[in-house]
C-alpha positions as CSV (number, residue, x, y, z in Angstrom):
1,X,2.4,88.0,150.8
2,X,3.9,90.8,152.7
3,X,4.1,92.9,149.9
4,X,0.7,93.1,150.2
5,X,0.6,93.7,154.1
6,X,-0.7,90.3,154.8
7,X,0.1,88.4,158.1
8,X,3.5,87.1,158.4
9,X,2.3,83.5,158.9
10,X,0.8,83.7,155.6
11,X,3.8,85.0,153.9
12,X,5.3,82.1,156.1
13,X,3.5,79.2,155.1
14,X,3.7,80.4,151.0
15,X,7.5,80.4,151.3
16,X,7.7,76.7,153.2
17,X,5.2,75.2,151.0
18,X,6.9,76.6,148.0
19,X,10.4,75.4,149.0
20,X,8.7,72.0,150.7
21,X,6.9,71.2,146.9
22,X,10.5,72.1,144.8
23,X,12.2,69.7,147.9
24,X,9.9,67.2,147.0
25,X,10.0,67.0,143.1
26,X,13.9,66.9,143.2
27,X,13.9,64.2,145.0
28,X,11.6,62.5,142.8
29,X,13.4,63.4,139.5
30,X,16.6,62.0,141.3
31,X,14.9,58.8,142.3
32,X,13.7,58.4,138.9
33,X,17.4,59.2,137.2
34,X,17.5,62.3,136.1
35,X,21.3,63.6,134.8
36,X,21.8,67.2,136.5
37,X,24.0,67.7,132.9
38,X,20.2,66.7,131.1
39,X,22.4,65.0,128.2
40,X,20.0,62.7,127.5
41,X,16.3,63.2,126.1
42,X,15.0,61.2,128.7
43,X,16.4,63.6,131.3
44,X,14.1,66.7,129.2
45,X,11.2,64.4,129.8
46,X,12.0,64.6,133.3
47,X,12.8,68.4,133.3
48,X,9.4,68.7,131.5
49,X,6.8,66.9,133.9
50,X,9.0,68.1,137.1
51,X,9.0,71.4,136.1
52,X,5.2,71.6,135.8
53,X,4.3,69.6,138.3
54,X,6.3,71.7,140.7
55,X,4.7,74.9,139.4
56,X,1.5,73.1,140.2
57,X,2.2,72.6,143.4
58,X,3.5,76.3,144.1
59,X,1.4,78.2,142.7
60,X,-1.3,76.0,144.0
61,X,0.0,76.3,147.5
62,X,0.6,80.5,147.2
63,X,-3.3,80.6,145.7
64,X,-4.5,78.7,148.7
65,X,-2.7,80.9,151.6
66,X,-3.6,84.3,149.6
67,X,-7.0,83.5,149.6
68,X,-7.6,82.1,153.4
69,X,-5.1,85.1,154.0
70,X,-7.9,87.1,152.4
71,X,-5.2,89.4,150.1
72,X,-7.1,87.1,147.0
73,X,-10.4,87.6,146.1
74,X,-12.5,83.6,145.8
75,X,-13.5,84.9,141.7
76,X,-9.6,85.9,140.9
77,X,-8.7,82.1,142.2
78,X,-8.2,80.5,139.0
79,X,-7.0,83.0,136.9
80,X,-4.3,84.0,140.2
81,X,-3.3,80.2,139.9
82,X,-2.8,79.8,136.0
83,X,-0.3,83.3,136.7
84,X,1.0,81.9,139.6
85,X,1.6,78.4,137.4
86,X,3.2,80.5,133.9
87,X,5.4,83.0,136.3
88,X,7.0,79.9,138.0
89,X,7.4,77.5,135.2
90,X,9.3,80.4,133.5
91,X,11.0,80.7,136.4
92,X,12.5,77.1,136.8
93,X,13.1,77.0,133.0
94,X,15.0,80.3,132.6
95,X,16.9,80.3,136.1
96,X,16.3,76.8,137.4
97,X,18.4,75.0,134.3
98,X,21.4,77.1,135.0
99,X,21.3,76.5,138.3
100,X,20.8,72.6,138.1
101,X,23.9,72.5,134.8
102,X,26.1,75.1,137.5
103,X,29.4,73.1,138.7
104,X,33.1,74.2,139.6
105,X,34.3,73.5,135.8
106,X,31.4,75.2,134.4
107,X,31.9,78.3,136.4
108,X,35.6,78.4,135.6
109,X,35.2,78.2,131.8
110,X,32.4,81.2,132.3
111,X,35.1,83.3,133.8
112,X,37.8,82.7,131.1
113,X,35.5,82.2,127.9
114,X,37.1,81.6,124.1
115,X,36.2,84.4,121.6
116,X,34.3,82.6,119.9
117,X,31.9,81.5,123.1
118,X,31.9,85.2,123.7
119,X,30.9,86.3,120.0
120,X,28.3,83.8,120.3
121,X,26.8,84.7,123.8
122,X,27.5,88.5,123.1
123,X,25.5,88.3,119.3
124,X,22.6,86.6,121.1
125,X,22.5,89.8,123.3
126,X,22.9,92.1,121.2
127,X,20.7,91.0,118.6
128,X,17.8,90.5,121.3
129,X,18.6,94.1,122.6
130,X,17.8,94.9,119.4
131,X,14.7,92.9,118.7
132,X,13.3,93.9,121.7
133,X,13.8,97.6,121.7
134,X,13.0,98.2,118.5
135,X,9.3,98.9,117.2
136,X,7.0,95.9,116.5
137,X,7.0,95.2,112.9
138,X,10.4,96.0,112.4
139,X,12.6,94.0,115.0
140,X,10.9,91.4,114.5
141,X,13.1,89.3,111.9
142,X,15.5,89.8,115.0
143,X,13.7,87.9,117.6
144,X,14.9,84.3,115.5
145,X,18.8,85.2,115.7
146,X,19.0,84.1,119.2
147,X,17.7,80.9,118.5
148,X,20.8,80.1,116.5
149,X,23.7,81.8,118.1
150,X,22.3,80.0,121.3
151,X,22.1,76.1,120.0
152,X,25.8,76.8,118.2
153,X,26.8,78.4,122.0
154,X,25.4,75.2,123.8
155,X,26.9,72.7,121.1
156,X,30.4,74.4,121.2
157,X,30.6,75.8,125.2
158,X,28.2,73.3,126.8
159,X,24.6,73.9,128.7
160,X,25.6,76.2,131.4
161,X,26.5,79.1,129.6
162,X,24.0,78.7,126.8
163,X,21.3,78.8,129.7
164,X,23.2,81.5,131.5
165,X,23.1,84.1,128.0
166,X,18.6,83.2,128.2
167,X,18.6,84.3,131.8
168,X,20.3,87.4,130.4
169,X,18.3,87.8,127.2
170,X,15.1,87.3,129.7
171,X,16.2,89.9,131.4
172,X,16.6,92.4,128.7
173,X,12.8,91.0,127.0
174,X,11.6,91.4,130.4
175,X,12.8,94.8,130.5
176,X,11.1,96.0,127.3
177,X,7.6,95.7,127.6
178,X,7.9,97.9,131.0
179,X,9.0,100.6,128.7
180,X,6.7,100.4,125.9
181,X,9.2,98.5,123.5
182,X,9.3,95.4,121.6
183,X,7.3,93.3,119.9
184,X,5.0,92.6,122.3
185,X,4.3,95.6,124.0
186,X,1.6,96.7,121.7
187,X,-0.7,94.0,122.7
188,X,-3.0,94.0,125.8
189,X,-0.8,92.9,129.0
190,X,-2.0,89.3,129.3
191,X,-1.5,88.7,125.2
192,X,2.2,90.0,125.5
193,X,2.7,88.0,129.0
194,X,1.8,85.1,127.3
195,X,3.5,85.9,123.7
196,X,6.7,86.7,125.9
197,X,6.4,83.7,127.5
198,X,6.1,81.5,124.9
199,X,8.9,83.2,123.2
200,X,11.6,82.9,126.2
201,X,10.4,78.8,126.5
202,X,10.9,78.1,123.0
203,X,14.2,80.1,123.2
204,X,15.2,78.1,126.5
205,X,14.7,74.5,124.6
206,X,17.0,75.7,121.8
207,X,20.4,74.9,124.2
208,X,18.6,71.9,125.9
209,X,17.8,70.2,123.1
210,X,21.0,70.3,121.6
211,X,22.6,69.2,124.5
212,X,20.7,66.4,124.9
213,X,21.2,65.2,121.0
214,X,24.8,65.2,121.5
215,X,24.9,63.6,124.4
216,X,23.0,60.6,123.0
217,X,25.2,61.2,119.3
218,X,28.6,60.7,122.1
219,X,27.3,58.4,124.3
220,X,26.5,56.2,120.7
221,X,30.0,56.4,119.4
222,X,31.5,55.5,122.6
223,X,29.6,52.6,122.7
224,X,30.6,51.4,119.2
């Protein structure tokens, strides 16, 4: 809100809503059981509906404060809330799943990797470097490397630094379209937000659903 030189109350009220609506819907996922590690696929079910009804709530609260705030024009309402709703569920599912996985182990294994984690986080960036500034047709066979390199990285490393390499992949697909790169920078710019979108989700899900398979697959054998 104050980017746009609107009153500071506004820009007031959009950040303590925003943080008062994430407040709110971790405490519910922890009431209802959700693992931080999300090992199980109960706890992705959880991730799923918390994340989006978060972003609801957010983006819901921002729309409503820009527009009494008058920086949002009433006609631009619904299609500033369904941004407002993509940007932050992108933002909880690319930053907000290393953040939630982050511990004192996790962060000391990230500073003192094994070559083969490294190979594995470093192909994944590399090859999406690649894929996403290179021309449209021709990276594209690229843009599916990732998705392996990051499910062997989260089954052989854990969840945290699988989600850390997509924050770092994000940035470098965020980076291309800005520049006229990639394969979705020849589309119009709500097609490629959207494309891009889709693309960094699907990516995202690789390491969590992994995880969450062999944490049931362990949790199993112990039991037996």
């Amino acid at each position: 809100a104050l980017s746009v030189d609107m009153p500071w109350w506004t820009a007031t009220l959009v950040a303590l809503g925003n943080a008062a609506a994430m407040a709110f819907v971790a405490v519910e996922l922890r009431h209802f059981g959700m693992h931080p590690a999300l090992d199980r696929r109960h706890d992705l079910r959880l991730l799923a509906l918390g994340a989006f009804g978060a972003s609801a709530l957010t983006a819901s609260n921002s729309t409503l404060w820009l527009l009494l705030g008058g920086a949002l024009p009433s006609h631009l309402v619904t299609r500033a809330w369904g941004f407002g709703l993509l940007g932050d569920l992108m933002g909880i599912v690319v930053v907000g799943v290393p953040l939630l996985t982050v511990s004192r182990r996790s962060l000391a294994a990230l500073l003192a990797p094994g070559w083969r984690s490294a190979a594995l986080a470093a192909g994944a960036l590399l090859t999406a470097w690649a894929a996403f500034r290179g021309g449209v047709y021709s990276s594209a066979p690229l843009l599916f490397v990732p998705y392996l390199l990051l499910g062997g990285l989260a089954l052989r490393s854990g969840l945290f630094k699988a989600s850390a390499t997509v924050a770092l992949v994000a940035l470098v697909a965020l980076s291309s379209p800005a520049v006229g790169l990639g394969p979705f920078a020849q589309t119009t710019p709500a097609t490629g937000l959207a494309m891009l979108a889709g693309y960094l989700a699907t990516l995202a899900a690789m390491p969590l659903l992994v995880t969450a398979l062999t944490g049931e697959l362990g949790a199993t054998e112990q039991r037996w």
